[in-house]
C-alpha positions in Angstrom: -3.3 6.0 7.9 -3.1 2.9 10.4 0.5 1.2 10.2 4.3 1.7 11.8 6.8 3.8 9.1 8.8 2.1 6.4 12.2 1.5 7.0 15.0 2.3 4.3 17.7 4.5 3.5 16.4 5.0 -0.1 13.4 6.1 0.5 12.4 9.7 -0.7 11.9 12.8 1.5 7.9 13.7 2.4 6.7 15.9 0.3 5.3 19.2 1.8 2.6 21.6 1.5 1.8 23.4 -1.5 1.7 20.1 -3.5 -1.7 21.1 -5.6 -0.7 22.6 -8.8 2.0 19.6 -8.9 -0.6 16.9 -8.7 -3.1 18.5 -11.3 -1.8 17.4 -15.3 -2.7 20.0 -17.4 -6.1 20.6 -18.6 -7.6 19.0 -15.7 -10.5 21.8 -14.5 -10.8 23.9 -11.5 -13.8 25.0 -9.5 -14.4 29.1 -8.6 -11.6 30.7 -7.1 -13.0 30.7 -3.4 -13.8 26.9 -3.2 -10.5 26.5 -5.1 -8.6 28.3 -2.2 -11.1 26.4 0.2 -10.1 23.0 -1.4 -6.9 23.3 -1.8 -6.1 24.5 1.6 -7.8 21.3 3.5 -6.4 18.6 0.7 -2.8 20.1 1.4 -3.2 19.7 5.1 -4.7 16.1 4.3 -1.6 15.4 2.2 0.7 16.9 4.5 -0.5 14.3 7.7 -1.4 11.3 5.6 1.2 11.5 2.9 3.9 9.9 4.6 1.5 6.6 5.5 0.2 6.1 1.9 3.7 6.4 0.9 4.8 3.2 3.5 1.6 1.3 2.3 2.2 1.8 -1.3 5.9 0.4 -1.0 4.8 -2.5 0.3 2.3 -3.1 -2.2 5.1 -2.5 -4.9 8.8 -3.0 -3.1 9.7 -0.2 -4.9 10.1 3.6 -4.0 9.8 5.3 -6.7 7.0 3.9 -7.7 5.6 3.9 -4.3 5.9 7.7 -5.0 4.4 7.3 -8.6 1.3 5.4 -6.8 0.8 8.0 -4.2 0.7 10.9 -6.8 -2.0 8.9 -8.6 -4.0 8.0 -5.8 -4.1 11.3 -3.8 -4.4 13.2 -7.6 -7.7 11.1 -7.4 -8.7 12.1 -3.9 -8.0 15.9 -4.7 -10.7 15.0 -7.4 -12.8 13.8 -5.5 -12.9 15.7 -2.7 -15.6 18.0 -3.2 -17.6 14.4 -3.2 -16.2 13.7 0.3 -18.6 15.1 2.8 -17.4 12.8 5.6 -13.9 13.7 6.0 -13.7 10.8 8.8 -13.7 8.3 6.7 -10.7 10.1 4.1 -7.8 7.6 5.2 -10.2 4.6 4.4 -11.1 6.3 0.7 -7.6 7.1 0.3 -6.4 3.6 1.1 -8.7 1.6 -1.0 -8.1 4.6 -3.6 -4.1 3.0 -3.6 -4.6 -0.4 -3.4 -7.2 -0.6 -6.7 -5.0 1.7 -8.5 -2.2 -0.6 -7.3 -4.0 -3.8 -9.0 -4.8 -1.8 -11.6 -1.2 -1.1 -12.7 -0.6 -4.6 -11.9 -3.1 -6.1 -14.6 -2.3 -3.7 -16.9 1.8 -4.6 -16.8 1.2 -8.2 -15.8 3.2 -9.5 -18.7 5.6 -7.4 -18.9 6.2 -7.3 -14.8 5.4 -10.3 -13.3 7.6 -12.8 -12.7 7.0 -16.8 -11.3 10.0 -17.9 -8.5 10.1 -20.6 -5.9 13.1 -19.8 -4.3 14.3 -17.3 -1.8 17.4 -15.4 -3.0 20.6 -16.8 -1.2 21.1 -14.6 1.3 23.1 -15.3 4.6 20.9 -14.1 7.6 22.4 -13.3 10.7 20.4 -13.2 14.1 19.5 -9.5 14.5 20.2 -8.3 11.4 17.1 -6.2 11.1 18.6 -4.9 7.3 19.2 -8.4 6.1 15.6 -9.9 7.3 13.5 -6.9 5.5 15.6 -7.4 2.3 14.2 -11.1 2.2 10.8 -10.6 3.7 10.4 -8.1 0.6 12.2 -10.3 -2.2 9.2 -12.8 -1.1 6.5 -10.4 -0.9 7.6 -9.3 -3.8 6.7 -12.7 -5.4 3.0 -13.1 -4.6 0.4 -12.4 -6.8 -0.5 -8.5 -6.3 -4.0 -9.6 -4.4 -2.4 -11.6 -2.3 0.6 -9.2 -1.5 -2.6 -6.4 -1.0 -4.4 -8.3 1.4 -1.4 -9.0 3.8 -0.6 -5.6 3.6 -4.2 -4.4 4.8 -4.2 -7.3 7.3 -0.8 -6.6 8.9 0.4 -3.1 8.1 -2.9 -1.2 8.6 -4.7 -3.6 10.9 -7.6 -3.8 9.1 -10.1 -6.6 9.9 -11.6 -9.1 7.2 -14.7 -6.5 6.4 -12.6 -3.9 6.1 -10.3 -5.4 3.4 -13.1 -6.9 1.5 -14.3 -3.5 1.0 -11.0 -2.3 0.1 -10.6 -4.8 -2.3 -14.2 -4.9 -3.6 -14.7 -8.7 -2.8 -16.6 -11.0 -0.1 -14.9 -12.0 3.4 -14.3 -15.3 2.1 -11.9 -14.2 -0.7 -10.0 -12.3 1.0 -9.7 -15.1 3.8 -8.5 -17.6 1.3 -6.0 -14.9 0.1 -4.8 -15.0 3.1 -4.6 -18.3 3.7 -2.9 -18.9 0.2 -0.1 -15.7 1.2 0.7 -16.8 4.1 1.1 -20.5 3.1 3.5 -19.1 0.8 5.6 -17.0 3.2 5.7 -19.9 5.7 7.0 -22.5 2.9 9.8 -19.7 1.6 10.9 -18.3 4.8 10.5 -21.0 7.6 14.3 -21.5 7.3 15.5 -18.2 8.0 12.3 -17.3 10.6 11.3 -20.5 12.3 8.4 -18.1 13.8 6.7 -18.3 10.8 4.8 -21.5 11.5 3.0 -20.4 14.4 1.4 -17.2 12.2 -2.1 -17.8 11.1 -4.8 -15.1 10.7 -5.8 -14.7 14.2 -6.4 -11.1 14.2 -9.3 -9.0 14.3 -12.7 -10.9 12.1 
């Protein structure tokens, strides 16, 4: 998966190989024993070098690591489902990815009343210049407070470097949406966080179209 590695103590240890038998609920069917064994082996290797990128997207979609973890299990229980589907294994990380972020917005609707919560204001926290811990601890108390489209498509824009097609697929929408989504996010960041990163106000979406 595009993107640099999530920073924080908390966050749990990779999982490694033999992760299949985990993933599956019970019940969930299983194909002859020799495209089993084929399966398995290549979705393990998959897991094993993409796991650790899908984990550091899906925190910040969520802000939270455990269910970061939660997401990941879903979304690559998915993939392992559909893998027998996935001829081009090029194209896996982009699958996997939009695979994460719909199931992300799908949890979202789903707990919407129950998790989402309206604030204005930036917790008071006292930054000092070059406190690396102190800035991500408010960059993620804001993130945390956009609406879960918006937080998705900053997170596909800047994390994994995608360009405007590439999120609208993601996201199932036109480029349009997910400019205004953009526009709308970062409007947000820049009103919230322009005291403690003056920077802010030169950021616009210049990046790839």
């Amino acid at each position: 998966m595009t993107g640099g590695t999530a920073q924080a103590d908390d966050r749990p240890a990779p999982l490694r190989g033999g992760l299949v038998p985990a993933l599956l609920p019970t019940g969930v069917a299983m194909v002859g024993e020799n495209n089993r064994a084929t399966r398995d082996s290549e979705f393990s290797r998959y897991f094993t070098e993409a796991s650790r990128g899908v984990r550091a997207t899906a925190y910040l979609l969520c802000g939270d690591w455990q269910r970061a973890e939660d997401l990941l299990q879903t979304a690559m229980l998915k993939v392992y489902l559909a893998w027998p589907r996935l001829a081009n294994r090029d194209l896996l990380d982009g699958y996997t990815r939009r695979v994460l972020v719909r199931t992300f917005l799908d949890e979202n609707r789903r707990l919407w009343r129950r998790r989402e919560r309206s604030t204005t204001e930036v917790p008071d926290n006292t930054v000092h210049p070059g406190d690396e811990a102190e800035h991500r601890m408010i960059l993620r108390s804001v993130l945390a407070t956009l609406p879960a489209r918006q937080r998705a498509v900053l997170v596909l824009r800047y994390w994994n470097d995608l360009s405007v097609a590439e999120t609208a697929r993601v996201l199932g929408c036109s480029q349009g949406a997910v400019k205004s989504h953009v526009g709308r996010a970062l409007a947000r960041l820049r009103s919230q966080l322009s005291g403690h990163f003056p920077e802010l106000a030169a950021i616009s979406d210049r990046r790839r179209p």
